[in-house]
N, C-alpha and C positions, 0 to 999 in steps of 0.2 A: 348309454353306459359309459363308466369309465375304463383305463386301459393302464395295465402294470407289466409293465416288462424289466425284469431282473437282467441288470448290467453285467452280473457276473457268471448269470449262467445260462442267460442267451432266453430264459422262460416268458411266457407272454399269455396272458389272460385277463380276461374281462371279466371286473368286479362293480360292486354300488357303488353309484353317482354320488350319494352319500361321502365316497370315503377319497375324490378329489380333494386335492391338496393337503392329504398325508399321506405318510409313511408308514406300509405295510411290511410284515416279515415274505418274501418270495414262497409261494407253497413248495418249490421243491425246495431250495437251497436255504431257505430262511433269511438268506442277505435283505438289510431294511432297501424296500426301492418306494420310490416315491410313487403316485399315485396320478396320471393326468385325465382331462377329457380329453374324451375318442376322437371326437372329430380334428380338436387342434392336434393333437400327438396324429395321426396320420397326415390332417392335411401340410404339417412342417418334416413329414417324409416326405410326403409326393414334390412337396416344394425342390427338397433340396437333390428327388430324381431329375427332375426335369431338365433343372440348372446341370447340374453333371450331365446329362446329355446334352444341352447346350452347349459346355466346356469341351465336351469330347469334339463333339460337332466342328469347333472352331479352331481347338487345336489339330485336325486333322486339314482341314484346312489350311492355317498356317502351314503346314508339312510340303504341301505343293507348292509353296509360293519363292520366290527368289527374294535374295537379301533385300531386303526394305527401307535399307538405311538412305536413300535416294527420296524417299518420303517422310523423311523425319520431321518435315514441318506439317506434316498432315497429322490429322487424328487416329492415335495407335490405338488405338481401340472399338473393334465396329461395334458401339455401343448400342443398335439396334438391335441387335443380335442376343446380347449378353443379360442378363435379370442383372442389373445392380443394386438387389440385396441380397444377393448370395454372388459373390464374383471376387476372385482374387486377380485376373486381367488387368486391372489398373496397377499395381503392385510390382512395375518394373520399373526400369532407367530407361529403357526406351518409353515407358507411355509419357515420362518425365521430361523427356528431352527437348521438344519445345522449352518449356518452360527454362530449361538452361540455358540455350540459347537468348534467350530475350533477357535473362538475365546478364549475360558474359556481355550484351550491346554495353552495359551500363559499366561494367567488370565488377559486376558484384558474384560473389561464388553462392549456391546453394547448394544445400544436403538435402535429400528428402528423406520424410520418412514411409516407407512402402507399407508398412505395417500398418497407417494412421487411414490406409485406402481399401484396404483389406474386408470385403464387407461379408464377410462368409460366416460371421459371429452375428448376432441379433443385436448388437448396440444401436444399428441402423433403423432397425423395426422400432423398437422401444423410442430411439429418441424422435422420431417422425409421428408414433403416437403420443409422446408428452406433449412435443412443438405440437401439433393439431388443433390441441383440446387443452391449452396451457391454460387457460383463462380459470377451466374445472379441475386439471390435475396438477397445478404448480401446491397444493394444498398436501398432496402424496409427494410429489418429490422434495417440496421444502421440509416435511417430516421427517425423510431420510438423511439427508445432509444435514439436518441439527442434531438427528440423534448421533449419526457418525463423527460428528465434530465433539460429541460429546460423549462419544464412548460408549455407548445406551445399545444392546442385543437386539434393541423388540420395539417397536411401535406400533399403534394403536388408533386403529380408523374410524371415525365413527359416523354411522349412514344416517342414524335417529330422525336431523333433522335436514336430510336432504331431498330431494323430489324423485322420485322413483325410476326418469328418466336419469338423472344425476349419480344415483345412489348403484343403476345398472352400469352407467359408463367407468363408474370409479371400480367397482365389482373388476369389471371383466378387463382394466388396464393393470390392476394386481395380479386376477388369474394370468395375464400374459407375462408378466414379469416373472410371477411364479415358475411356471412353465418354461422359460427362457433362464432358469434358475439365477437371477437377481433375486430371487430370497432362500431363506435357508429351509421357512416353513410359513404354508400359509392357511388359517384358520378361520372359518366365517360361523360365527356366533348370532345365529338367524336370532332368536330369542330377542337380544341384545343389540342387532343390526349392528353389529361392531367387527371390523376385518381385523385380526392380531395376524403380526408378521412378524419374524428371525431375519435380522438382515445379516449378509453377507457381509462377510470382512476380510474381502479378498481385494486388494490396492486397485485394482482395472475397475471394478463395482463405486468402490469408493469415490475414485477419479471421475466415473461418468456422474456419478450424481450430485460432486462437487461444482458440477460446471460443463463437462468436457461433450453433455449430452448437448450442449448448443450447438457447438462445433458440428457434430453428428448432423444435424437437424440442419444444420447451413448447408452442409456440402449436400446432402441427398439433398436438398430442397434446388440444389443448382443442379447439380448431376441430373434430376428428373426433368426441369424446366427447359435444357438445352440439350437434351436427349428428342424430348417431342418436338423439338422447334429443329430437328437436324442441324445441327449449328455442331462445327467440328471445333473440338476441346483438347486441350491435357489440361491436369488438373492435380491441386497437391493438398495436404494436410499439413496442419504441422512441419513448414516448411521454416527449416532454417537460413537463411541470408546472411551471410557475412558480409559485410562493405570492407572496400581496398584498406579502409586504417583500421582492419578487423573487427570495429563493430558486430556482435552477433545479436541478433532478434527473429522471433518465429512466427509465423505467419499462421494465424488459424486455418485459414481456408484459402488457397488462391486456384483461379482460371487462369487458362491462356487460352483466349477465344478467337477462332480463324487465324490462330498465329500470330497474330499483333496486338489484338483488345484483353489488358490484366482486368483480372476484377477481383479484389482483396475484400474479405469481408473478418475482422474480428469480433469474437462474441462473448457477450457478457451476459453472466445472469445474475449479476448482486451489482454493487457499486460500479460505477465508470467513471463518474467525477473526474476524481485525483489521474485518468488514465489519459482522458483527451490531449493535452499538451503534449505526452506521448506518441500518440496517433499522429497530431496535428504535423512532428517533424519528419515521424515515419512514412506520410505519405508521401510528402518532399522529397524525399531523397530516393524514395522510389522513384519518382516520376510517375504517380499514377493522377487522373484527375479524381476531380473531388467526386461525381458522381459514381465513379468506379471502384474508389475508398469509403468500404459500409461500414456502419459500428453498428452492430446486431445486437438490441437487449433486450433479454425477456423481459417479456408484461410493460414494455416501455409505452404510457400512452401516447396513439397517433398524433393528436397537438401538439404535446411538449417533441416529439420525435419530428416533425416542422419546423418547431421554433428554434430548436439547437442547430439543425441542417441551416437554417438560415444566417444562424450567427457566428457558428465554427466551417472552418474548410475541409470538412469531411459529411460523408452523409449518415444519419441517422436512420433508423430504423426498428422496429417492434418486430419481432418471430411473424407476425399478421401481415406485417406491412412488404418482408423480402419479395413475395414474388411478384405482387404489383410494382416493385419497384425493377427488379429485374426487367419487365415487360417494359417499362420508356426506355432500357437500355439497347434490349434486343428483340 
């Protein structure tokens, strides 16, 4: 069955499976509400119970404990503990503080931005399911960033000639999207084996499918890999660096690993070209080694992503390729 519950007046009832992915009048109040499956619309309740009682669990915790500032080069985040896809824990100055330290050895200043760590939104889901299966759905998100660059409400997917394994994975990364409301409305035209979608034209939306859904995909793809390896982190987004002759530049994604080990990873999902010379000075002045200095590009093939590492002093990399590369690191 599916499941509609009205935002406005609190009503909740289960209607036809059929009528997933539109928008019904509420039988009491008549407000249009959107229509989802049962099972994901409960199981991203139970999700986001658990995690709150995690949070609670850990801020009561923290309540007993004495000032911590005496461990500031330790890991402020018991990240075993924490689901990091739902967790705003990372999202202080103190989980940041390593990483200003290490930066102040060089006297470079940084700003973070807390907001960019914040995973309590689904941008993290989504971009961990594109990065997965990019090979099959860069086909849907390069759809949406041409039609957004070009102004266009609606785009148009079509299953016809895909394989049924194919044609299901493409299905049910829309329904999630849907569902996580990256679209406005979503339509599956069985007859016609064609998905129609409304996209959203809210800037955050925009931005993730312009690119920013790499970023996304870099950091949880580290945030998970040094989580199961217990390896103690802070860690940043969108991290601004000023150098002493105020040079400013932003750092997609950086670690700070056991306190000493950075590991910079920026990402790209269209052109890099014209950007490497760029990188090339940026990792210099950091002071980070080359293999520690990643350039992350979608759908980049694994030979040409060898042969560039070989010729420039940064490392390369494909979405496929990050966490075996991780793995020679740590």
């Amino acid at each position: 069955m599916a499941i509609l519950r009205c935002g406005k007046c609190g009503h909740l009832v289960e209607v036809s499976n059929d009528a997933v992915g539109t928008a019904m009048p509420c039988p009491k109040c008549e407000n249009k509400v959107a229509v989802y499956d049962t099972v994901i619309f409960v199981g991203k309740v139970l999700e986001k119970y658990f995690a709150q009682q995690n949070e609670l669990i850990q801020l009561r915790n923290n309540s007993r404990e004495t000032n911590a500032s005496a461990t500031a080069s330790k890991l402020h985040v018991p990240i075993a503990d924490v689901d990091i896809h739902n967790t705003s824990e990372m999202s202080s100055d103190f989980q940041h503080g390593p990483i200003h330290e290490w930066f102040q050895r060089s006297k470079i200043e940084v700003r973070p931005n807390l907001k960019a760590v914040d995973t309590t939104g689904f941008f993290d889901e989504v971009a961990l399911s594109l990065g997965n299966r990019y090979d099959l759905l860069k086909e849907v998100s390069e759809k949406i960033r041409f039609a957004q660059q070009k102004g266009y409400t609606s785009i148009n997917i079509h299953l016809s000639k895909k394989s049924q394994k194919d044609a299901q994975a493409i299905t049910t990364f829309c329904q999630q999207l849907y569902a996580y409301s990256f679209f406005a409305r979503y339509n599956y035209q069985r007859e016609e084996k064609v998905i129609r979608l409304t996209l959203q034209t809210a800037p955050a939306i925009q931005e993730f499918f312009g690119g920013e859904w790499m970023e996304w995909y870099a950091f949880m793809t580290m945030l998970a890999f040094l989580r199961d390896r217990k390896r103690e982190f802070s860690c940043a987004r969108n991290l601004s660096v000023i150098f002493p002759n105020e040079d400013l530049h932003e750092l997609d994604v950086f670690f700070l690993v056991d306190g000493n080990k950075p590991v910079c990873v920026e990402c790209k999902t269209g052109e890099f070209r014209q950007s490497i010379d760029k990188y090339l000075v940026l990792r210099k002045r950091l002071g980070i080694q080359k293999s520690h200095f990643i350039l992350c590009v979608a759908g980049l093939v694994p030979e040409h992503a060898v042969g560039l590492s070989s010729m420039y002093d940064i490392t390369f990399v494909s979405e496929s390729q990050l966490v075996s590369h991780l793995a020679k690191l740590f």
